[in-house]
N, CA, C and O of each residue as an XYZ file, in Angstrom:
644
protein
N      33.391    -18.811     -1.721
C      34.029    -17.965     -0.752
C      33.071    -16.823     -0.393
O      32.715    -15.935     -1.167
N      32.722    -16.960      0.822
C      32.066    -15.821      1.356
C      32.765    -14.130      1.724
O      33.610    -13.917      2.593
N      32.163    -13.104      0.831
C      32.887    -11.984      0.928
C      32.773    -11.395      2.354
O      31.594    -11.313      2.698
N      33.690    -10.944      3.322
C      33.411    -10.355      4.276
C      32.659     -8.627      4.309
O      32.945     -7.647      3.622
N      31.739     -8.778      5.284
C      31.460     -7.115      4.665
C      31.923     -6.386      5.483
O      32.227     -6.838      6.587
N      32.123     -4.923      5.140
C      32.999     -3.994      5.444
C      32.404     -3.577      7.205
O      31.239     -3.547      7.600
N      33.460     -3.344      7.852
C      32.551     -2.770      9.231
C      32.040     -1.537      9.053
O      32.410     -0.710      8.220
N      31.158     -1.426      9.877
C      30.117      0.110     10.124
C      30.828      0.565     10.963
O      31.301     -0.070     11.906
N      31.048      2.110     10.644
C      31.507      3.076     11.409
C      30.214      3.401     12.478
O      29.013      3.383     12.209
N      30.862      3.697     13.756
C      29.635      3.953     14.595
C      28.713      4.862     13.635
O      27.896      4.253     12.945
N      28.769      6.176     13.536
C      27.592      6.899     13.078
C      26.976      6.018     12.047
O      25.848      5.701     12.422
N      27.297      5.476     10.839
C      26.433      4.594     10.028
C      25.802      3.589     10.963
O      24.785      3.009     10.583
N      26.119      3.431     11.697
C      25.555      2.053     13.065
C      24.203      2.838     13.254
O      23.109      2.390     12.913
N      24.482      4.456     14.027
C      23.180      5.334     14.275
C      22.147      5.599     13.194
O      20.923      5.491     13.273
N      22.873      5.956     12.210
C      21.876      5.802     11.287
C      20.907      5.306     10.704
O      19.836      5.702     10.244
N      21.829      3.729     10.862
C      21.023      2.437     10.110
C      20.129      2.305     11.744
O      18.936      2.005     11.785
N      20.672      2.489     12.561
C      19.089      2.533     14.213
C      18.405      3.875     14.326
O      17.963      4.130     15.446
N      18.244      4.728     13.438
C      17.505      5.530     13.602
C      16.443      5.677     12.483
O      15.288      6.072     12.643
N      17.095      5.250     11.192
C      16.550      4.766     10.289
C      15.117      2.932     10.274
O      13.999      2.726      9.803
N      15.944      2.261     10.931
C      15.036      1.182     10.754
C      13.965      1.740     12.459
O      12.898      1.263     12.846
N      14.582      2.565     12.932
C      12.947      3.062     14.423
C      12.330      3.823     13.314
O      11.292      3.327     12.876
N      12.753      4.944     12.751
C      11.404      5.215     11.959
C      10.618      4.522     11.009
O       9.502      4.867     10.621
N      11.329      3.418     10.616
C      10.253      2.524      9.740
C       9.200      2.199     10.481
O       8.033      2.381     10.135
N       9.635      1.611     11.727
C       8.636      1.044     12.134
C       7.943      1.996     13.001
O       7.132      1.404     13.715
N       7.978      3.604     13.250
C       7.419      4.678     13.412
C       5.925      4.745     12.210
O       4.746      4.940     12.505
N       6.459      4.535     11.019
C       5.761      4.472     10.071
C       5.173      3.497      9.782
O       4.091      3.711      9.235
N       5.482      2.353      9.944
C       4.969      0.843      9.544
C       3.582      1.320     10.716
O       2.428      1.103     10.346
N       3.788      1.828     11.811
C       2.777      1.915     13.219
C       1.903      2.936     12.284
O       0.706      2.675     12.166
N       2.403      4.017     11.652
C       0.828      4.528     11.093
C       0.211      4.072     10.017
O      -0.899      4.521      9.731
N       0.640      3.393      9.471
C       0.226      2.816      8.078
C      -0.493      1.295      8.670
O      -1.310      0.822      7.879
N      -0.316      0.638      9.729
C      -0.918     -0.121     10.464
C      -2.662      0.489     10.880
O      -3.747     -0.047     10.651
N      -2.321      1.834     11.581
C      -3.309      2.387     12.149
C      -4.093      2.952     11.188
O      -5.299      3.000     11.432
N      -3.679      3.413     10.101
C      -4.803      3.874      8.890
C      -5.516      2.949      8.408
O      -6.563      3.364      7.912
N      -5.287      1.361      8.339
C      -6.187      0.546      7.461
C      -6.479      0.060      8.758
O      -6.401     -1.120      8.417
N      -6.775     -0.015     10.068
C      -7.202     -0.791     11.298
C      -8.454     -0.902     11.177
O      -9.025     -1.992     11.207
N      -9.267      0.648     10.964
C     -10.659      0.594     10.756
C     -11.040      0.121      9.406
O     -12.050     -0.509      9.722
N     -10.960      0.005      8.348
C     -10.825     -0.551      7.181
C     -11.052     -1.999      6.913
O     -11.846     -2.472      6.100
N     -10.327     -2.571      7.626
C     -10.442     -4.095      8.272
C     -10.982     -4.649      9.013
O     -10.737     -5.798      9.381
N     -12.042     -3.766      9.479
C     -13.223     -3.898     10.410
C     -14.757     -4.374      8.615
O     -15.835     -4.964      8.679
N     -14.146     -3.844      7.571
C     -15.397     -3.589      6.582
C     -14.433     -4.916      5.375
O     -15.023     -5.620      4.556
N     -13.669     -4.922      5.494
C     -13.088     -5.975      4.461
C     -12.046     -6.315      5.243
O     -11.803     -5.949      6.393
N     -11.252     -7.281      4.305
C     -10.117     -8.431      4.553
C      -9.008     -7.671      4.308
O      -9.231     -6.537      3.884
N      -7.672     -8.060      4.492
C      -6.502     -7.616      4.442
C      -6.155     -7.938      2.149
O      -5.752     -7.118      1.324
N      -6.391     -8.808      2.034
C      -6.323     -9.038      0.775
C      -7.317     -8.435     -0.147
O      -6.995     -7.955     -1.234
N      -8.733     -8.474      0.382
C      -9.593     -7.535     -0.006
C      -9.268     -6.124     -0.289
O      -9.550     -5.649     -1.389
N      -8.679     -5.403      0.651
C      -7.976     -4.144      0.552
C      -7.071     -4.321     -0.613
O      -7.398     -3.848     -1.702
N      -6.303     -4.768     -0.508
C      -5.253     -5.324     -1.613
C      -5.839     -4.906     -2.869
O      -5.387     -3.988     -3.554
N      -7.088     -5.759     -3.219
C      -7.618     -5.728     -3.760
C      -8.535     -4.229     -4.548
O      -8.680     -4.114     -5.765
N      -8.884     -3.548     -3.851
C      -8.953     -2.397     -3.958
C      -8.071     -1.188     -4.122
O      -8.501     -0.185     -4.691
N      -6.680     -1.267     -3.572
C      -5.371     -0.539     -3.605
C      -5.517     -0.718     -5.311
O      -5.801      0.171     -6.114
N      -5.362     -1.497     -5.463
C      -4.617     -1.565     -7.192
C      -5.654     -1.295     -7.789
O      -5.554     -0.177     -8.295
N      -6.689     -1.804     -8.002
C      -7.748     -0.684     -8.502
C      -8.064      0.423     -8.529
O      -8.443      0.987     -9.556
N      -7.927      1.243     -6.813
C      -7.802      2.268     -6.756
C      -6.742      3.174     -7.924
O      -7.070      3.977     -8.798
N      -5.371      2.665     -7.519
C      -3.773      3.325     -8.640
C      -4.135      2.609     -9.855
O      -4.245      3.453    -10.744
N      -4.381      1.390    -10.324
C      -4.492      1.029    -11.886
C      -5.802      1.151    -12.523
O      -5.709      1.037    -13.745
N      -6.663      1.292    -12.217
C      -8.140      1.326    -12.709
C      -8.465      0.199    -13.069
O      -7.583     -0.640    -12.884
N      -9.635     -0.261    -13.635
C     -10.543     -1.623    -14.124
C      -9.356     -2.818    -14.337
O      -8.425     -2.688    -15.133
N      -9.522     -3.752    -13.659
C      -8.699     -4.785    -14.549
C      -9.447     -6.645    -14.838
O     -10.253     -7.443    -14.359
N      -8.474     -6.479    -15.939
C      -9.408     -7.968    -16.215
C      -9.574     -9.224    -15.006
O      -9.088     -8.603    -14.060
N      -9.868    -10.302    -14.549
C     -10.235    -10.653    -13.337
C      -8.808    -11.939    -13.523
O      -8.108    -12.205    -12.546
N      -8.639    -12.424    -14.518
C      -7.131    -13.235    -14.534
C      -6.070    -12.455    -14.508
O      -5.059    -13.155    -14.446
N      -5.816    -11.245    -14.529
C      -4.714    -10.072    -14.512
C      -4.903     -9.669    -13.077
O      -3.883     -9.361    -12.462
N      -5.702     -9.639    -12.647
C      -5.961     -9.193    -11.309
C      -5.249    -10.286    -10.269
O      -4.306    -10.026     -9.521
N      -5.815    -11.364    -10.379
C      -5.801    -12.941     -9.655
C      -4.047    -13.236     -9.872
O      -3.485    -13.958     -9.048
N      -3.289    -12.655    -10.974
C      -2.111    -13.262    -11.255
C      -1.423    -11.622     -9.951
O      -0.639    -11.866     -9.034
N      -1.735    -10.768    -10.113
C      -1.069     -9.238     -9.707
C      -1.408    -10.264     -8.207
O      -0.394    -10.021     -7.553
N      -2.067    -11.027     -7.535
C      -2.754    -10.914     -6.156
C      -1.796    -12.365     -5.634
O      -1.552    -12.584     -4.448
N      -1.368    -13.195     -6.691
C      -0.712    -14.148     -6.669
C      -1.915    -15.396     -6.245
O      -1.687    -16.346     -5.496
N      -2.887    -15.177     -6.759
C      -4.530    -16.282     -6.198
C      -4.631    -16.840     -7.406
O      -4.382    -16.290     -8.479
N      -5.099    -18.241     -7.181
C      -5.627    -19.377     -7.964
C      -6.868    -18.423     -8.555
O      -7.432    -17.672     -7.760
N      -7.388    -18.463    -10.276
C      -8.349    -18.002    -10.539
C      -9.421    -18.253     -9.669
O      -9.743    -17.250     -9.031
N     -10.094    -19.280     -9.428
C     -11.664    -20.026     -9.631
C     -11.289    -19.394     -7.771
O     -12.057    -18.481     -7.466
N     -10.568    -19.667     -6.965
C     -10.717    -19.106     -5.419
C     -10.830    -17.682     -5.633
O     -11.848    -17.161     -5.178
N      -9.722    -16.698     -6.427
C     -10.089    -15.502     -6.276
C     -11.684    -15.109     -6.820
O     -12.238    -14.281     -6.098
N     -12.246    -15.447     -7.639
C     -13.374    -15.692     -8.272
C     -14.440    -15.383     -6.619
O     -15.207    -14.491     -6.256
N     -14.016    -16.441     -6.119
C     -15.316    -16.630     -5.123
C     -15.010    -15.488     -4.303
O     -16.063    -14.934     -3.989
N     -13.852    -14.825     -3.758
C     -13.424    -13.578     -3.153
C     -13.699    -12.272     -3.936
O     -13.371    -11.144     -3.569
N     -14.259    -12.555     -4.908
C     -14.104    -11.421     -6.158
C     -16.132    -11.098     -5.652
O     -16.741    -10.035     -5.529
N     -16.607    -12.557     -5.488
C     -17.986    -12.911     -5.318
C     -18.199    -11.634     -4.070
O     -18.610    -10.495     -4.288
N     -17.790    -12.207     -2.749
C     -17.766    -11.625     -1.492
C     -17.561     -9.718     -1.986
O     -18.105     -8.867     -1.283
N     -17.066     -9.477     -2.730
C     -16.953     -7.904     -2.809
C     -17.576     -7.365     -3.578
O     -17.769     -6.149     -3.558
N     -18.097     -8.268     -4.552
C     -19.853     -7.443     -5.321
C     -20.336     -7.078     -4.858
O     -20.712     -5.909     -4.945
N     -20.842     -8.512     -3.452
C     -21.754     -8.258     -2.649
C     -22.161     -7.314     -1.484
O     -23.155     -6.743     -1.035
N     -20.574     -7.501     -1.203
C     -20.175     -5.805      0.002
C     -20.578     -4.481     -1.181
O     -20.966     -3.465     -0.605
N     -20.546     -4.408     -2.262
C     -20.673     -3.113     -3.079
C     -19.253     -2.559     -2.575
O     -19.189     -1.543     -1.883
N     -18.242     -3.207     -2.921
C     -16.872     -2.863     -3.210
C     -16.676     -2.431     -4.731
O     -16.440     -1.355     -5.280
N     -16.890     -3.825     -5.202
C     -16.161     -3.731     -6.303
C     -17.471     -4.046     -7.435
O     -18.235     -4.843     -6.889
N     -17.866     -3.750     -8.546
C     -18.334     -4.778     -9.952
C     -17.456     -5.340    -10.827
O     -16.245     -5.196    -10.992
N     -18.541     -6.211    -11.523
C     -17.982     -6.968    -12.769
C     -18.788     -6.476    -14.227
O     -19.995     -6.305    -14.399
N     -17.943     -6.359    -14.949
C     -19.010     -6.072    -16.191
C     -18.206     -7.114    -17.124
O     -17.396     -7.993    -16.830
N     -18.810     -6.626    -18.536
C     -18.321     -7.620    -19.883
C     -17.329     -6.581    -20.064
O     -17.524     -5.463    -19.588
N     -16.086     -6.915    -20.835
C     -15.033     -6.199    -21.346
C     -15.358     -5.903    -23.039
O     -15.014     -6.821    -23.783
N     -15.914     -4.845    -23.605
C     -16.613     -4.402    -24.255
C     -15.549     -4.775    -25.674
O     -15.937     -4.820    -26.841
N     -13.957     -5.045    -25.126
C     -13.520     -5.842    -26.281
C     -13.259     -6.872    -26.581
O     -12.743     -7.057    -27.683
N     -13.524     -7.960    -25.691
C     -13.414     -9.162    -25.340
C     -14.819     -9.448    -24.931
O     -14.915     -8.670    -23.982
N     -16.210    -10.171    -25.035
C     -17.135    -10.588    -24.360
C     -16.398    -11.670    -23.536
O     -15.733    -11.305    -22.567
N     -16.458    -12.647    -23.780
C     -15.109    -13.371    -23.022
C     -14.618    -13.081    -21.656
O     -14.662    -13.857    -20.701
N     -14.191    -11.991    -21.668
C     -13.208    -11.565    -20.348
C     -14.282    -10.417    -19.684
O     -15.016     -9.568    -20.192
N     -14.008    -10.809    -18.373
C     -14.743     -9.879    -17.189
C     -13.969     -8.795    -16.809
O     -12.804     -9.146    -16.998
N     -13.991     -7.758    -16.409
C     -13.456     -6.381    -15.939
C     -13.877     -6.183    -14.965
O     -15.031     -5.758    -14.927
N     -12.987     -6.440    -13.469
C     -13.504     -5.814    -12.273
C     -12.900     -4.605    -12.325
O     -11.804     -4.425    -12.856
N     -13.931     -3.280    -11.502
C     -13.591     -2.035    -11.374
C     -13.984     -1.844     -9.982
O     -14.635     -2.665     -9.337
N     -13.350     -0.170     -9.336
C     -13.870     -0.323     -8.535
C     -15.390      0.540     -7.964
O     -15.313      1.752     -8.167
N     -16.138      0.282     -7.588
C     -17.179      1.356     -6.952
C     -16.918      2.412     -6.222
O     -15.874      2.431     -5.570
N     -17.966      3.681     -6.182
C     -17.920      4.757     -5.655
C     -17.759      4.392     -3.907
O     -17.216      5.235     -3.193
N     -18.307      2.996     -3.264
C     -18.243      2.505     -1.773
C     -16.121      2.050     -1.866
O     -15.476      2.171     -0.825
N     -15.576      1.698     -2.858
C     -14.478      0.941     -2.757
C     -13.406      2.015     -2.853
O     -12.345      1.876     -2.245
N     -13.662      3.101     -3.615
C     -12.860      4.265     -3.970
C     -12.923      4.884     -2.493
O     -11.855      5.071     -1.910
N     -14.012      5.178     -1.928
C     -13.971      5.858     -0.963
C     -13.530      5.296      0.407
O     -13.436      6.082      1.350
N     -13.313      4.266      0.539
C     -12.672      3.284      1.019
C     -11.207      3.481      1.277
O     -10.696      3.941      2.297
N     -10.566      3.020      0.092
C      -9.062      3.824      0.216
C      -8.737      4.637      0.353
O      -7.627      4.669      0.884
N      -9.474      6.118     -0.035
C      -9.384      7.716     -0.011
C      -9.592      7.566      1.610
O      -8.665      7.987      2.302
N     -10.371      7.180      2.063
C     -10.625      7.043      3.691
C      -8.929      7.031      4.316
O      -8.371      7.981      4.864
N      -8.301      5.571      4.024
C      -7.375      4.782      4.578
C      -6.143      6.331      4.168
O      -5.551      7.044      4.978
N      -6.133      6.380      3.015
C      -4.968      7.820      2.542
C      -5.545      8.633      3.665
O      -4.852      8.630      4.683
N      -6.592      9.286      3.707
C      -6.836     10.580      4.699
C      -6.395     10.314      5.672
O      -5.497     11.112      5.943
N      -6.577      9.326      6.670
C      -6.308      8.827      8.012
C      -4.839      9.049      8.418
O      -4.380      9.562      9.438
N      -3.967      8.299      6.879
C      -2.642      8.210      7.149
C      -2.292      9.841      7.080
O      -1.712     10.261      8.082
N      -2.524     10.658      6.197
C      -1.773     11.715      5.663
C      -1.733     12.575      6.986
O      -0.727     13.181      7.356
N      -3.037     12.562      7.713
C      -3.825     12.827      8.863
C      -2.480     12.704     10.288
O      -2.003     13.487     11.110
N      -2.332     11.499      9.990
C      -1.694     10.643     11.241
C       0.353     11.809     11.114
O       1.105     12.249     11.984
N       0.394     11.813      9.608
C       1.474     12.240      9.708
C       1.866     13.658      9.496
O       2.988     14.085      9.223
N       0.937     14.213      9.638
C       0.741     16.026      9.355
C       0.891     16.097     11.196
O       1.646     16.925     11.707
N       0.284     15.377     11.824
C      -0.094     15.578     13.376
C       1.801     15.359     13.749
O       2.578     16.189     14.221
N       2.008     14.221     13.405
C       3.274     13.914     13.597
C       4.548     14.643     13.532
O       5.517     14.480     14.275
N       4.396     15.700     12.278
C       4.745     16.621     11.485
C       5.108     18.018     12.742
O       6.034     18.707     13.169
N       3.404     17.746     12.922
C       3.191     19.061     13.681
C       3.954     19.342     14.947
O       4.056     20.503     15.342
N       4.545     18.247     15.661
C       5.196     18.046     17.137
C       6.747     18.867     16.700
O       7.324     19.446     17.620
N       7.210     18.887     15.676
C       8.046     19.416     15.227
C       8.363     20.831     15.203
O       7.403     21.601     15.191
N       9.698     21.379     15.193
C       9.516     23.003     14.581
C      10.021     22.929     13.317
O      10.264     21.840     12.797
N      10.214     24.023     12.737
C      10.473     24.104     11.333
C      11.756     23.545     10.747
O      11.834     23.043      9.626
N      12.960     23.706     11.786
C      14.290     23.525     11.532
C      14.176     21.813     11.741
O      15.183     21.252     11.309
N      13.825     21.494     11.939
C      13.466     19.927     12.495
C      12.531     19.278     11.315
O      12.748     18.173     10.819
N      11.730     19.926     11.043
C      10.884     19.242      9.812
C      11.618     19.520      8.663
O      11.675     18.526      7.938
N      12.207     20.500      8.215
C      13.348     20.879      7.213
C      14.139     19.992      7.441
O      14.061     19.249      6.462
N      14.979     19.535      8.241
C      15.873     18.720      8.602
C      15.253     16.810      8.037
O      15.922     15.953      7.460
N      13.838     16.743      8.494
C      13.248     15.055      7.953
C      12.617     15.251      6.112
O      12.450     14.548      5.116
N      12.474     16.475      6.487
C      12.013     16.365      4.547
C      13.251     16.191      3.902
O      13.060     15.509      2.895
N      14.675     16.564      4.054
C      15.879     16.753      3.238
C      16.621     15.285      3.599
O      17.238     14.531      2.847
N      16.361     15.180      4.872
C      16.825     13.642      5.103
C      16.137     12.075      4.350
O      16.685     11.074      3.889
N      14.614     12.511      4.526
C      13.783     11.587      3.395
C      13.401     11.650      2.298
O      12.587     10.918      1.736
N      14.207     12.923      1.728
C      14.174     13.286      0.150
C      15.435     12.349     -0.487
O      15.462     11.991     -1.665
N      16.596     11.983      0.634
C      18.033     11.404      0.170
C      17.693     10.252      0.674
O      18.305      9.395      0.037
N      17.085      9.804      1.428
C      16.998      8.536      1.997
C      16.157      7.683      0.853
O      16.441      6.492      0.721
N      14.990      8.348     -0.087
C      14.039      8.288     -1.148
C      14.935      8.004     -2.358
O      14.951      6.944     -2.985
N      15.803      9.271     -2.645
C      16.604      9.136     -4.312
C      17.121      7.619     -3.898
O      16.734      6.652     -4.553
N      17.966      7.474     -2.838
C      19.463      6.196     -2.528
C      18.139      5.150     -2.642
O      18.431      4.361     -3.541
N      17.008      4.869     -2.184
C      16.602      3.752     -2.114
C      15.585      3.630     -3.708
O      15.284      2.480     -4.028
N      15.343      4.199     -4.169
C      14.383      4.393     -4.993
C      13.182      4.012     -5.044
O      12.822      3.535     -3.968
N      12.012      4.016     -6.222
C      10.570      4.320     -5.482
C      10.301      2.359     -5.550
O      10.830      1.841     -6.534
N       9.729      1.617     -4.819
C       9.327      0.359     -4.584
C       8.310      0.229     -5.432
O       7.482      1.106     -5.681
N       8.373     -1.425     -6.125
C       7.418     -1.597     -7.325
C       6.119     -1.642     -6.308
O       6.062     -1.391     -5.104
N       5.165     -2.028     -7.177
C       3.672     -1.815     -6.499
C       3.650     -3.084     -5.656
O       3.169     -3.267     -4.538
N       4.481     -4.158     -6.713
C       4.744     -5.567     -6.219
C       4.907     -5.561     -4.490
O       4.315     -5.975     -3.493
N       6.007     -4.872     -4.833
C       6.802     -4.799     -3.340
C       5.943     -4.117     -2.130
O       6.114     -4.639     -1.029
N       5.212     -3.225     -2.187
C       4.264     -2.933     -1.082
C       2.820     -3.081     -1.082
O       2.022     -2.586     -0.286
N       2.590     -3.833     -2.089
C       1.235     -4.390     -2.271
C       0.703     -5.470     -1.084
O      -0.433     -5.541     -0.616
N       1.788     -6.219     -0.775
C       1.373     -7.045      0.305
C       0.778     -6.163      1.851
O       0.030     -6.468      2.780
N       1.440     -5.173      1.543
C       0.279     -4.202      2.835
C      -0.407     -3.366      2.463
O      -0.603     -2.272      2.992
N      -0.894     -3.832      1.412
C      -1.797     -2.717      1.409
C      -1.717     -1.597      1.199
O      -2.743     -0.934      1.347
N      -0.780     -1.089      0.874
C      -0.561      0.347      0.793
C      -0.032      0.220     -0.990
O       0.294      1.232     -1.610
């Protein structure tokens, strides 16, 4: 038996359409911060660097499982970003065995790039505002934040962010 769901009162109607335009208000700058980015690496490549960037060094089968990639293919993609001077490989000093990709001073600065751009994009955004109005989206996306809570890495890893 399928439960019926409850109707939306108009204003929750506005909400939930004012709410899903600013996603994609936001989805548009978070698009536009990695645009140039993706001119120097791949969309998964980035990926690739995000979690390095927030988790630091990781072993290259921990990595490949976080990326959802067949070892021996991510391997050869792992190849492609030595070579860009993204990323290295070293020995895992407790394991000889296991490899440790980290990321480089070119790969760090990379993402710090993609963060500046965005933070950039939404301070400007910010700025079109007056005070009673930006008071008004910080208190609205401080409750909109607690009700939804914070998204695993899982969950927005696929963009990159």
């Amino acid at each position: 038996m399928v439960k019926a769901s409850p109707e939306r009162s108009p204003a929750a109607s506005a909400v939930g359409e004012a709410t899903l335009t600013a996603s994609r208000a936001l989805l548009g700058v978070v698009a536009r911060s990695v645009a140039a980015a993706l001119d120097e690496v791949s969309l998964p490549q980035f990926r690739v660097l995000v979690v390095l960037a927030a988790e630091g060094s990781q072993r290259v089968t921990t990595l490949a499982e976080r990326m959802g990639a067949v070892p021996s293919t991510f391997s050869r993609s792992l190849d492609r970003m030595v070579a860009g001077g993204w990323i290295t490989r070293t020995e895992n000093p407790e394991s000889r065995r296991e490899v440790l990709v980290q990321l480089t001073d070119r790969g760090s600065a990379l993402v710090e790039e993609v963060t500046r751009r965005r933070r950039e994009e939404i301070e400007t955004i910010l700025a079109r505002l007056d005070v009673a109005q930006r008071d008004a989206v910080a208190a609205a996306l401080a409750a909109f934040n607690q009700a939804a809570g914070e998204p695993s890495a899982d969950d927005i890893l696929v963009l990159g962010i």
